[in-house]
N, C-alpha and C positions, 0 to 999 in steps of 0.2 A: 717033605710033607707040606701042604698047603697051608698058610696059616690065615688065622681069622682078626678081623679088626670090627667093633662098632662105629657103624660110620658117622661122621659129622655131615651138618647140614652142608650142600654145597655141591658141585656140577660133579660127576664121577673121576672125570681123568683130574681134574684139580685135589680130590680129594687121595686118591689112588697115590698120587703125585707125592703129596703132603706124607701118607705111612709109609712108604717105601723110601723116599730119597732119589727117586728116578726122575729124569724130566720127563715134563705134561708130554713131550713126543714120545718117550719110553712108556711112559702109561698108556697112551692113546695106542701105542703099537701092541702093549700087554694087554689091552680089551679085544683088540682087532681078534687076537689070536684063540682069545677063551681062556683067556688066564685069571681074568677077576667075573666072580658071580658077587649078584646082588642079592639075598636070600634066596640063594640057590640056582639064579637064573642070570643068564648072556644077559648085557644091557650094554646100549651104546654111549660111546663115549660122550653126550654132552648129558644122558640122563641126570636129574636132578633129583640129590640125595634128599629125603625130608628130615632124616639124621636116627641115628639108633638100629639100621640097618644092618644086617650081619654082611659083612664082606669078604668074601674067600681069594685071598690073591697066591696065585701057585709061583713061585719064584723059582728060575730055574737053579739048579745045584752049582754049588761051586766046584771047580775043578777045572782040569785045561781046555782048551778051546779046542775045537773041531779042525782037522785040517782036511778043508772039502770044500771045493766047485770048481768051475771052470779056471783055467789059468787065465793070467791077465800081462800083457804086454810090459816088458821090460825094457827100458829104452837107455840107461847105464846102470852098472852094475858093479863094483869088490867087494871086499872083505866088512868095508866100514859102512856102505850104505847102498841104497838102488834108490834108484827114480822109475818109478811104474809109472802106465798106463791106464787110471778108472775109468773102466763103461759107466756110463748114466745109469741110473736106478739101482745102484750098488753101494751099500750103506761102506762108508770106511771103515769103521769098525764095530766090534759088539758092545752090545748096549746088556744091564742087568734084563732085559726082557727081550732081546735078542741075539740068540748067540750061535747063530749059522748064517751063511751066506753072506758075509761081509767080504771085503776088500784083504781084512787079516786072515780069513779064514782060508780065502784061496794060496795068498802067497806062504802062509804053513802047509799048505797043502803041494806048492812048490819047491819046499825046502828052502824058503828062504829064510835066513836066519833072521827074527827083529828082537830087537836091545829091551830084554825084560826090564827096564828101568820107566818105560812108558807103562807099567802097571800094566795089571790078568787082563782087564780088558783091551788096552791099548797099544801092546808091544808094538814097539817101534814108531809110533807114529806123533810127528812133529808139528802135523799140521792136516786139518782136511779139508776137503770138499764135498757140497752136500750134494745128498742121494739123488739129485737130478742133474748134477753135473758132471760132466765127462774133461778127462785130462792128465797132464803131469802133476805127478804129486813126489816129494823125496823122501822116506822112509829110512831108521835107520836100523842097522844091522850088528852095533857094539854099543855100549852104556857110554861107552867118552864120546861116540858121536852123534850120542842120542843128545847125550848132554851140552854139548857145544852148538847144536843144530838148536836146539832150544835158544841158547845165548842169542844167536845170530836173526832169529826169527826175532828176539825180543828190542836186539835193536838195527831191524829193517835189515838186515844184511841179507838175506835171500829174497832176488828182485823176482816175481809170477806174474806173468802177464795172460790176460783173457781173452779172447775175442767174446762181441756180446751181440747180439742184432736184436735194433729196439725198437721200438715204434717213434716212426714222426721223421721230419729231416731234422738231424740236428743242428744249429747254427755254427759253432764256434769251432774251430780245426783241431783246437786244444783246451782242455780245460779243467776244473776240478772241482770235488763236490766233497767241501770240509762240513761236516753235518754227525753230530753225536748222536751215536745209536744207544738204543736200551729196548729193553723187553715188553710187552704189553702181550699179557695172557701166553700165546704159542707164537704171536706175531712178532717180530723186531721192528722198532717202530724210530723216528726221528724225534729224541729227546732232549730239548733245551735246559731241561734242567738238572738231569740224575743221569742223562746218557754217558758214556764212557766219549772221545776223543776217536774220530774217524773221519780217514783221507784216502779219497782216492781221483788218479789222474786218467782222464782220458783224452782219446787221439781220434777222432774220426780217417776209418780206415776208406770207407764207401759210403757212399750218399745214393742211396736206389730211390724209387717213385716212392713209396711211405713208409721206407723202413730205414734203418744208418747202421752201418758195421762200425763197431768201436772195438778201438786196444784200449781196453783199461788195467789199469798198473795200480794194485789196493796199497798203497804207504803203511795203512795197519791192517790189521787179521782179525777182524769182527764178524760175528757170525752174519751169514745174508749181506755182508759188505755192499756189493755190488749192484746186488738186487735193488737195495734199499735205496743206497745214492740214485741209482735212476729213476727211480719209482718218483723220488721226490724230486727231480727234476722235470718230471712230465716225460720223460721216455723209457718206461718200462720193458724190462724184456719179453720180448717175443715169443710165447708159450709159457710163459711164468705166473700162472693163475694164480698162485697165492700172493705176489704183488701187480695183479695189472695187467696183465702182458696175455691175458687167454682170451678168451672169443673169437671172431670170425675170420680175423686176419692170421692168429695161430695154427687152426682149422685150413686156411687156404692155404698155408704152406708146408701143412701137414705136419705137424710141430707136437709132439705130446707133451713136451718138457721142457723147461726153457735154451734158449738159444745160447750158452752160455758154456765155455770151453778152456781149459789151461792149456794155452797152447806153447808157453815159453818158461823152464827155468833157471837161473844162472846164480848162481853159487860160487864163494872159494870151498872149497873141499874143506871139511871140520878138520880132517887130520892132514894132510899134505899141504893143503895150503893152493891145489895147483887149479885152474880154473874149471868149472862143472857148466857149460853149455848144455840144455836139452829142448827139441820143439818136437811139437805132436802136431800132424795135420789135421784138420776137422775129421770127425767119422762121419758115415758113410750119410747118414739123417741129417744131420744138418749141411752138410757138402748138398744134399740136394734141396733142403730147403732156401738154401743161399741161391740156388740157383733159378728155383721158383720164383722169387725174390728181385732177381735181376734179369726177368722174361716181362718183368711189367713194363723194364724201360724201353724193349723194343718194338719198334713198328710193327 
């Protein structure tokens, strides 16, 4: 059943946000959908509440998750874990205001087993990537290597590397961008004061006419990691409109999402101990925007 709240003064999805416990992206995705009315009526997500408003938020029901959509690339596989494959625009998992079409939803849908210890919404998963990113991810499949996979990410021990193409030539062959992240509204933003502790190393793979291919290697697991350290370096990724990276030059390389890809990860196994190698080549979007990309250098 739908239920009702009076609303406080204050922007919709913040307020939304505020009664349920969902984040402003779960709210903003529960208005998208028509799940919250404002005295009875759709209203978008930045509407501003004047307060004492009736608010109807339909919450979807508890119970198991959907096992449904397309399958998704398995790249290793046993008993104790897989390393899949995410297409871009595929949420990792369900959220309380979305719960079809995730990255969990397919691999239920493949029989893959994930370690009920990552919680109803989250079986199995140790670690994501956001919904405009494509790549290796490890997943697990028993509660001990759910739980060990957790340890291990807690202290650096599962190395992921990205490839990223960003705007600008970048100078330095090697470098790093220690800068603390924190939240501001829906954005992650570079905080000197309240931010959390964030490192990440990169390599310049390619230097083209106005754009640079990077392996960057994140040392912590902060949300938008990646994004952000470029953004504040002055080389945003390339199709990353919510840090920088959209306009004309995204557009000419035909780019809807950012340029940004797990293509490498290596691991000792939670339970054997014996070494987990896995790489993904670029898909097929960015394989040709790279190569848009590197058509400006020639004559």
């Amino acid at each position: 059943m739908p239920e009702q709240h009076r609303a406080a003064p204050g922007r919709l999805d913040t307020i939304v946000a505020e009664l349920t416990g969902w984040t402003r992206a779960e709210a903003q995705r529960a208005i998208a959908a028509g799940a919250v009315l404002v005295d009875g009526s759709a209203s978008p997500r930045a509407h501003r509440l004047r307060g004492d408003e009736t608010l109807t938020i339909d919450r979807p029901a508890d119970g198991s998750l959907a096992a449904a959509g397309d399958p998704v690339a398995i790249r290793y596989r046993d008993e104790h874990l897989a390393v899949v494959s995410k297409p871009a625009g595929v949420l990792t998992h369900p959220t309380p205001a979305t719960r079809e079409g995730t990255l969990v939803n397919r691999l239920l849908a493949m029989g893959i087993p994930l370690a009920p210890a990552g919680g109803a919404l989250r079986p199995g998963i140790v670690h994501r990537l956001d919904v405009g990113t494509s790549g290796l991810m490890v997943v697990a499949s028993t509660d001990d290597a759910f739980l060990e996979l957790q340890a291990m990410m807690r202290r650096h021990a599962v190395q992921r590397r990205y490839l990223a193409l960003v705007r600008g030539r970048v100078e330095h062959d090697d470098f790093r961008v220690v800068a603390p992240l924190g939240r501001r509204a829906a954005r992650i933003v570079v905080d000197h004061v309240r931010g959390r502790e964030s490192s990440t190393g990169f390599a310049v793979r390619e230097r083209l006419a106005t754009t640079t291919l990077l392996d960057a290697a994140p040392h912590t697991g902060r949300t938008h990691q990646i994004r952000v350290h470029l953004q504040a370096v002055g080389h945003p990724i390339v199709g990353d409109r919510r840090y920088g990276g959209g306009g004309d030059e995204a557009r000419r390389l035909g780019l809807e999402r950012p340029f940004l890809h797990s293509w490498r990860i290596e691991l000792a196994h939670p339970i054997t101990g014996a070494p987990v190698v896995v790489e993904e080549p670029l898909p097929p979007e960015l394989r040709e925007a790279l190569e848009r990309a590197r058509a400006d250098l020639r004559p």
